[in-house]
KEKOL-751739 format. One line per field, with one value per residue: residue number from 1; x, y, z of N, C-alpha, C in turn. Coordinates in Angstrom, 3 decimals, always signed. Example, Ala and Ser with C-alpha at 12.3 -4.5 7.8 and 13.67 -1.06 7.14 Angstrom:
BEGIN
num <- [1, 2]
n_px <- [+13.190, +12.850]
n_py <- [-5.690, -2.250]
n_pz <- [+7.800, +7.080]
ca_px <- [+12.300, +13.670]
ca_py <- [-4.500, -1.060]
ca_pz <- [+7.800, +7.140]
c_px <- [+13.200, +12.900]
c_py <- [-3.300, +0.030]
c_pz <- [+7.800, +7.870]
! end
This chain:
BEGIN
num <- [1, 2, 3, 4, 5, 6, 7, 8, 9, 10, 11, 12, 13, 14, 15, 16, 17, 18, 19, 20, 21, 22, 23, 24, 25, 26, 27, 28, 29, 30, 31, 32, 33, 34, 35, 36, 37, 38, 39, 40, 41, 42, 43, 44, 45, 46, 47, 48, 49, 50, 51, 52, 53, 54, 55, 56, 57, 58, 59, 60, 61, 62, 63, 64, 65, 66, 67, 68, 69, 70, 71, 72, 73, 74, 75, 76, 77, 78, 79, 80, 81, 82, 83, 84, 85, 86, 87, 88, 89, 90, 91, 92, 93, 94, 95, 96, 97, 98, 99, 100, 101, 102, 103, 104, 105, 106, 107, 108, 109, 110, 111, 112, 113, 114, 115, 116, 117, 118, 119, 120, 121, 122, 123, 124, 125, 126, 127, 128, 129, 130, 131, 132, 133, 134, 135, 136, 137, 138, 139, 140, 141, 142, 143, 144, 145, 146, 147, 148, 149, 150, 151, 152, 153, 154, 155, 156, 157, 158, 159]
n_px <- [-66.374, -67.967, -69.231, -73.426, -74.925, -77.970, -80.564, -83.393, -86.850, -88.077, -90.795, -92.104, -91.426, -90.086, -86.611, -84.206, -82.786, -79.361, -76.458, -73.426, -70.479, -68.393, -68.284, -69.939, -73.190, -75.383, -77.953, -80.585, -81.656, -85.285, -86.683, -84.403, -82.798, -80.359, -77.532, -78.061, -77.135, -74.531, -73.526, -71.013, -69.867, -69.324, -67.257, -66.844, -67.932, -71.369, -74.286, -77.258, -80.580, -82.480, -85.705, -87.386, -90.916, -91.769, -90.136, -88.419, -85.702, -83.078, -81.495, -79.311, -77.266, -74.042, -70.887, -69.211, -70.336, -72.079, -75.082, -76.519, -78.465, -79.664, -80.152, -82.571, -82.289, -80.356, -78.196, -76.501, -75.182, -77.566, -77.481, -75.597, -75.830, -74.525, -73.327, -73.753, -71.856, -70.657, -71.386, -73.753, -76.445, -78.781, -81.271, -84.107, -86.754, -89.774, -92.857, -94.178, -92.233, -91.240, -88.939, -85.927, -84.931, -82.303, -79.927, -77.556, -75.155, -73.805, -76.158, -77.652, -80.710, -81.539, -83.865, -84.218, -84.818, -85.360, -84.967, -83.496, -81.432, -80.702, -80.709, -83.501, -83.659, -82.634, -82.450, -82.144, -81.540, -80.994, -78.213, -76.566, -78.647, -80.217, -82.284, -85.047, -88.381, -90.952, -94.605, -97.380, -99.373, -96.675, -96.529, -95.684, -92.877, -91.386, -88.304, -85.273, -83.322, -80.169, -80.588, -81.873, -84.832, -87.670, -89.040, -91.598, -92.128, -93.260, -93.561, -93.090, -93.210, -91.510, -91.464]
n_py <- [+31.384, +29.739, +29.373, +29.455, +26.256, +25.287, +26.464, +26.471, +26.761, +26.225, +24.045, +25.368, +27.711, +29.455, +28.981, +28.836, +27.151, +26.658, +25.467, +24.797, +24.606, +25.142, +22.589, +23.125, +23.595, +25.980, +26.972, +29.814, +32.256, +33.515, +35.736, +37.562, +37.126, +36.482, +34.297, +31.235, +28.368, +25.978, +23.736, +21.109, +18.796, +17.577, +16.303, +17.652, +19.542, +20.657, +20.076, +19.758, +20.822, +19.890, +19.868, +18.224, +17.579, +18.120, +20.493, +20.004, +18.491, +18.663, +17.509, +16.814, +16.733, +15.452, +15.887, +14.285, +11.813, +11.268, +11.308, +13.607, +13.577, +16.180, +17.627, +20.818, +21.990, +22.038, +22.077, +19.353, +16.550, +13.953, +11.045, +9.733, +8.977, +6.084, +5.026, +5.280, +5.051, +7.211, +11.098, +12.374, +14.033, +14.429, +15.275, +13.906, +14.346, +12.295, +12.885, +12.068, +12.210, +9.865, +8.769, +9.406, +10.144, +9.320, +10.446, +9.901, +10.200, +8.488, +6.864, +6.044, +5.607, +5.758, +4.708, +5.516, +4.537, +7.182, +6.967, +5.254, +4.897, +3.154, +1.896, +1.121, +0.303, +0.153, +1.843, +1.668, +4.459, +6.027, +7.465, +10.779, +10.445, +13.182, +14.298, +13.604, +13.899, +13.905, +12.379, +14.499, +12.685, +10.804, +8.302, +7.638, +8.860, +11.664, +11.294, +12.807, +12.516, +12.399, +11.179, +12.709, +12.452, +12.012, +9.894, +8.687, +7.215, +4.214, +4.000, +1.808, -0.597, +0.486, +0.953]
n_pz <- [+11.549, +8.966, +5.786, +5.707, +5.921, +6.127, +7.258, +10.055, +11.533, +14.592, +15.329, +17.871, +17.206, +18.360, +18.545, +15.996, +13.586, +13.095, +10.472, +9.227, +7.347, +8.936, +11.104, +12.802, +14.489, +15.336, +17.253, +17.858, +19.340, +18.468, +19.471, +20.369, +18.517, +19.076, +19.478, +21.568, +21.849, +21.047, +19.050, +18.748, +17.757, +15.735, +13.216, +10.786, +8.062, +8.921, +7.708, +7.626, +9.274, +12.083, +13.558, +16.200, +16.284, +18.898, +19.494, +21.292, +20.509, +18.406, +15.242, +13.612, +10.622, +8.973, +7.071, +8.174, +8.316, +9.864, +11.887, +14.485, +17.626, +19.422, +22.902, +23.255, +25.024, +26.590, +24.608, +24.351, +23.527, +22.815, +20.832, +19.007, +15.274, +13.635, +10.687, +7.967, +5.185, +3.699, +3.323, +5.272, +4.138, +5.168, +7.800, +9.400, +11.523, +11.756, +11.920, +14.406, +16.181, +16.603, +15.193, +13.084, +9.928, +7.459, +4.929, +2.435, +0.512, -0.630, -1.517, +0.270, +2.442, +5.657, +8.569, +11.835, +15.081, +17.418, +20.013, +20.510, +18.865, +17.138, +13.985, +12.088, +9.695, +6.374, +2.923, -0.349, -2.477, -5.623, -6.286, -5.725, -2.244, -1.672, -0.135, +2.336, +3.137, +5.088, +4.975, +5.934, +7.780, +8.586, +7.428, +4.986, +2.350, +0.929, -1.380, -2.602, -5.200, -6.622, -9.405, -10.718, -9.794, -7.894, -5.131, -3.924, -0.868, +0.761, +3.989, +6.097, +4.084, +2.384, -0.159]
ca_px <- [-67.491, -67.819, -70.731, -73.934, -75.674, -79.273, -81.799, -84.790, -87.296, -88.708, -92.220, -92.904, -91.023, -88.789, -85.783, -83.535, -81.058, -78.531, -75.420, -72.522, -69.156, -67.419, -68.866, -71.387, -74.812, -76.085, -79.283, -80.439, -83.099, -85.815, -87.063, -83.208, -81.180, -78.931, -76.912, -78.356, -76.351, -73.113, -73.532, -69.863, -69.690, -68.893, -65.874, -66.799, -69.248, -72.668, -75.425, -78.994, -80.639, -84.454, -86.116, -88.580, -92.066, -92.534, -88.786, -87.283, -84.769, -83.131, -80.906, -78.078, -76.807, -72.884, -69.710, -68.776, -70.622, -73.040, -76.387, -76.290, -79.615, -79.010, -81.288, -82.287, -82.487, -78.971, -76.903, -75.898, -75.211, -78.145, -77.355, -74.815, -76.194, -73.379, -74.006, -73.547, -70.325, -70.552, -71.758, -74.923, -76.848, -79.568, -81.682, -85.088, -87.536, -90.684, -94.471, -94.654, -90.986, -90.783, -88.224, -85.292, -84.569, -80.589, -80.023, -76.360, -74.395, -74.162, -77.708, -78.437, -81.604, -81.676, -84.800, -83.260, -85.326, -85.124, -84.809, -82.477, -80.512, -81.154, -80.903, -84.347, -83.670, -81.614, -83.367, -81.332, -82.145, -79.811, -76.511, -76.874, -80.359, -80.042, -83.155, -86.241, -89.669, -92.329, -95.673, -98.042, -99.388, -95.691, -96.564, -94.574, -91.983, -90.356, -87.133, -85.254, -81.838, -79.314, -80.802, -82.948, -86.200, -88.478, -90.125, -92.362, -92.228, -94.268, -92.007, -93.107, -92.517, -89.761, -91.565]
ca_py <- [+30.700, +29.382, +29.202, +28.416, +25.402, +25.136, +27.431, +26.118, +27.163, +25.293, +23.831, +26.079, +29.142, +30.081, +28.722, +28.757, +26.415, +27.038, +24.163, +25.564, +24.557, +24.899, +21.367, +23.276, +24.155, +26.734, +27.519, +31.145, +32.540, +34.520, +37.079, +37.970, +37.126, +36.059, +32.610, +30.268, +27.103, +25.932, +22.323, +21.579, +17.683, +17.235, +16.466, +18.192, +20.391, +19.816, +19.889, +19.917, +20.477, +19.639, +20.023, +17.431, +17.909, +19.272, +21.192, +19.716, +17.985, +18.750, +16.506, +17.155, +15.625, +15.666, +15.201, +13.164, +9.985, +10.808, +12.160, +13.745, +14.368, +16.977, +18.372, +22.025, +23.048, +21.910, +21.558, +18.289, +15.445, +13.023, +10.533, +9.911, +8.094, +6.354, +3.779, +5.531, +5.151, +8.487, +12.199, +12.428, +15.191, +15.396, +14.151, +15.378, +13.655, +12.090, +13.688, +11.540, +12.262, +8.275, +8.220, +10.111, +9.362, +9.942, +10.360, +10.330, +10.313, +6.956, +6.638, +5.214, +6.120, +4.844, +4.843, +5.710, +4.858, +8.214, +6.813, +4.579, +5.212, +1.648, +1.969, +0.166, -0.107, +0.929, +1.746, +2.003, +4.921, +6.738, +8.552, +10.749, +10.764, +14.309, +14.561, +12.697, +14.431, +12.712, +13.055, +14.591, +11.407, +10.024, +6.862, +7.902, +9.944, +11.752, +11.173, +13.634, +12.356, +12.747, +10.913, +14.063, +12.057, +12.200, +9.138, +8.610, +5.659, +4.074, +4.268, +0.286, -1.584, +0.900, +0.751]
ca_pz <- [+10.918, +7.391, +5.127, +6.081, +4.929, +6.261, +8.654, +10.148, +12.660, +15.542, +15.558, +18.411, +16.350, +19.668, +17.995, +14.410, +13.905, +11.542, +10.317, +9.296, +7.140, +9.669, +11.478, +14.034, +14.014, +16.217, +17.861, +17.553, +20.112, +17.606, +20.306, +20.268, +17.390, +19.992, +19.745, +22.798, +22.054, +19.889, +18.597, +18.096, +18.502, +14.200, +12.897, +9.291, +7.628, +9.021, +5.975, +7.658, +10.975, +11.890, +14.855, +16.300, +16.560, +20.066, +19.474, +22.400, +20.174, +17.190, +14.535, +12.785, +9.279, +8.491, +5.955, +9.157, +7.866, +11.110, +12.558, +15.759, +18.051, +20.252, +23.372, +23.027, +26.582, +27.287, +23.600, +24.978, +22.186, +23.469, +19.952, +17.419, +14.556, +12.925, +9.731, +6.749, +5.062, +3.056, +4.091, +5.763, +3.790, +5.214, +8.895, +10.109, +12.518, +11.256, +12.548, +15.715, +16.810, +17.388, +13.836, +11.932, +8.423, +7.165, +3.763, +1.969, -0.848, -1.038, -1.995, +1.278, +3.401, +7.149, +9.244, +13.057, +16.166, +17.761, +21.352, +21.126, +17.927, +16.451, +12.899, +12.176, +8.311, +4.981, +1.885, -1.063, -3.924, -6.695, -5.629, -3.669, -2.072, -0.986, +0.753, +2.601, +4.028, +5.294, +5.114, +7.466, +8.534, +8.995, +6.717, +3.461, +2.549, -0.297, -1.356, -3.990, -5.694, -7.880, -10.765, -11.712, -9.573, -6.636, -5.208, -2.982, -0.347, +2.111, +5.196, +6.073, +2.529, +1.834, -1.908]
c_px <- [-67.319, -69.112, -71.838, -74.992, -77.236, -79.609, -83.086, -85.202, -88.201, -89.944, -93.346, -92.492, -90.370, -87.059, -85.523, -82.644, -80.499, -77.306, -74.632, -71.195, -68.478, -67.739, -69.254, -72.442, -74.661, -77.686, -79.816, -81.519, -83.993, -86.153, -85.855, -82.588, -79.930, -78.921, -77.191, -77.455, -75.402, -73.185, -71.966, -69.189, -69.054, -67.658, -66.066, -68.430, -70.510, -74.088, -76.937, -79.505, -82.457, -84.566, -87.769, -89.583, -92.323, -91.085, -88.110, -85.835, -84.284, -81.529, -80.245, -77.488, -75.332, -71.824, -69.229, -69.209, -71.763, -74.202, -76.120, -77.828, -79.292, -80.385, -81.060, -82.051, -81.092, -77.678, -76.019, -76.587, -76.377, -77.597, -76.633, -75.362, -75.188, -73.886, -73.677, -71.888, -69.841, -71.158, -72.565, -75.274, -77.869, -80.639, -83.032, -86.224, -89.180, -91.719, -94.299, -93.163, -90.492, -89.384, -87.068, -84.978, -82.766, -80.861, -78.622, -75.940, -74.128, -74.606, -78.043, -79.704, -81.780, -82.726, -84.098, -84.372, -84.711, -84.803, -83.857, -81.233, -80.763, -81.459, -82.303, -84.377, -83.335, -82.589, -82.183, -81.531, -80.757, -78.684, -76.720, -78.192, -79.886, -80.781, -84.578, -86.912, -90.495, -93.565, -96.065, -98.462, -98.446, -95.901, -95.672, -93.500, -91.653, -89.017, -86.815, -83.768, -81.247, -79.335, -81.789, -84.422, -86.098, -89.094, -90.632, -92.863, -92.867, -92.968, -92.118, -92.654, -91.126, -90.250, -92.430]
c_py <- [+30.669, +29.912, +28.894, +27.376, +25.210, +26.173, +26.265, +26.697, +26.115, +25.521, +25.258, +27.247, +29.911, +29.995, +28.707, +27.927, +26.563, +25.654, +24.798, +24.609, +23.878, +23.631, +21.980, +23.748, +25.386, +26.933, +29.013, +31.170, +33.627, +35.777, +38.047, +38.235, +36.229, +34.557, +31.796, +29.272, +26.941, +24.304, +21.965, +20.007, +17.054, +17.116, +17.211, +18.779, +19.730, +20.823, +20.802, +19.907, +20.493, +19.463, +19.137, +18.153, +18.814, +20.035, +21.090, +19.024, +18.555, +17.815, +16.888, +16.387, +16.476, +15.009, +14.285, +11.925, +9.968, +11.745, +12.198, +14.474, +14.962, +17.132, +19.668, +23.017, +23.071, +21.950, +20.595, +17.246, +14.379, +11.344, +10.633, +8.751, +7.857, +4.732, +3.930, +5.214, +6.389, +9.568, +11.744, +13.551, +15.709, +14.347, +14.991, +14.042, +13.383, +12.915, +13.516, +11.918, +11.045, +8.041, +9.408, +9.605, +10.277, +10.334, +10.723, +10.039, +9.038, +5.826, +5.577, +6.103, +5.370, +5.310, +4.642, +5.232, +6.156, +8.022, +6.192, +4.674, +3.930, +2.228, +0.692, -0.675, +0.726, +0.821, +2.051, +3.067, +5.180, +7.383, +9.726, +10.528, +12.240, +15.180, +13.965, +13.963, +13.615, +13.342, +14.023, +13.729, +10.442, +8.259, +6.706, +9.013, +10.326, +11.890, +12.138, +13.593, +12.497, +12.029, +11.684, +13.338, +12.123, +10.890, +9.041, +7.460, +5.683, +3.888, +2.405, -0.684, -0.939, +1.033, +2.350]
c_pz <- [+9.412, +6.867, +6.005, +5.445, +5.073, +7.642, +8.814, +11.319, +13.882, +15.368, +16.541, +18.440, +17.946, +19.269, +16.394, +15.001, +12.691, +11.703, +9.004, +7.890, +7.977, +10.911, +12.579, +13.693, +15.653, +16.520, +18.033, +18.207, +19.028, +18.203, +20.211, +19.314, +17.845, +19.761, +20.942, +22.957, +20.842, +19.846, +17.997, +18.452, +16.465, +14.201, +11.485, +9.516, +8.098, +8.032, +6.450, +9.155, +10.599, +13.042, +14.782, +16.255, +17.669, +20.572, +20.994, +21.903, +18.601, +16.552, +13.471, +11.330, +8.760, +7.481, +6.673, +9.031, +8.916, +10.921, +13.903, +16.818, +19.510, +20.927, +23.556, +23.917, +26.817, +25.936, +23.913, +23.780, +22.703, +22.410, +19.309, +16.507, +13.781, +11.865, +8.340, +6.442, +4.171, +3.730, +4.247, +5.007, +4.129, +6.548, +9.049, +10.797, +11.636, +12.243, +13.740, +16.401, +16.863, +16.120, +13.455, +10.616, +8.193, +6.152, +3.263, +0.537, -1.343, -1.618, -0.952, +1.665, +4.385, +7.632, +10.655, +14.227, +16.964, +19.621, +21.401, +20.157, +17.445, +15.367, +12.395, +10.693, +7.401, +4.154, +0.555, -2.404, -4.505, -5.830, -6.332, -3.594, -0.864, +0.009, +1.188, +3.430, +4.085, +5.030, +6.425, +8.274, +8.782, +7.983, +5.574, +3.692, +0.780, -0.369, -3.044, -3.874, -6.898, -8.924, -11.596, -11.021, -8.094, -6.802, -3.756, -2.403, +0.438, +2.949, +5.538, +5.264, +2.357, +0.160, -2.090]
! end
């Protein structure tokens, strides 16, 4: 194992996921400690992991140019999101689960249908855009890039 690049905990705090260097994430049971699953579908360092809403899924962001949404019961790749032409730095599921947002170096931002992978729409900010959150009500988001700013979009206009 390498470095690692991001932790998070599941919605319904049963799970950690960690994303690695070395292009896997893992799943970490909390009652345990113990490793449950090995996400190992990357070809390069993977950045960021986020776990849907009702933590049945969680979403991967890599140096691989991709997003990958994985299910948690099985560590089985369900999605590869592929579009970007630079790293992925960073993926995480909007409120409702129905969305992922990408975000790369690029200074792209993709809006993902989460069911089908259908990239629904590009947004373009500064190089990189290193990271998107949404609101709580899923309508906006913030975005925070490498021109020293934060902005804050409606997820519809994109403005």
């Amino acid at each position: 194992t390498e470095a690692v690049c991001s932790a998070t905990i599941s919605p319904d705090c049963r799970y950690v996921a960690t994303s690695s260097e070395d292009g896997s994430a893992r799943l970490w049971h909390v009652d345990t400690g113990k490793c449950g699953r090995m996400l190992t579908d990357h070809k390069e360092a993977v950045y960021s992991t986020a776990f849907s809403p009702d933590s049945k899924q969680v979403v991967t962001a890599s140096e691989d140019g991709t997003a990958k949404i994985w299910v948690v019961k099985t560590g089985l790749c369900k999605l590869t999101l592929k579009g970007h032409n630079t790293a992925v730095l960073w993926a995480t599921f909007s409120p409702d689960g129905k969305s992922v947002t990408t975000t790369a170096a690029d200074g792209t931002l993709k809006i993902w249908n989460a069911k089908t992978g259908i990239c629904d729409r590009t947004l373009l900010g500064q190089k990189p855009v290193y990271l998107a959150s949404f609101t709580s009500d899923g309508k906006s988001f913030v975005t925070a890039c490498g021109d020293c700013t934060a902005k804050i979009c409606d997820l519809v206009s994109g403005e």
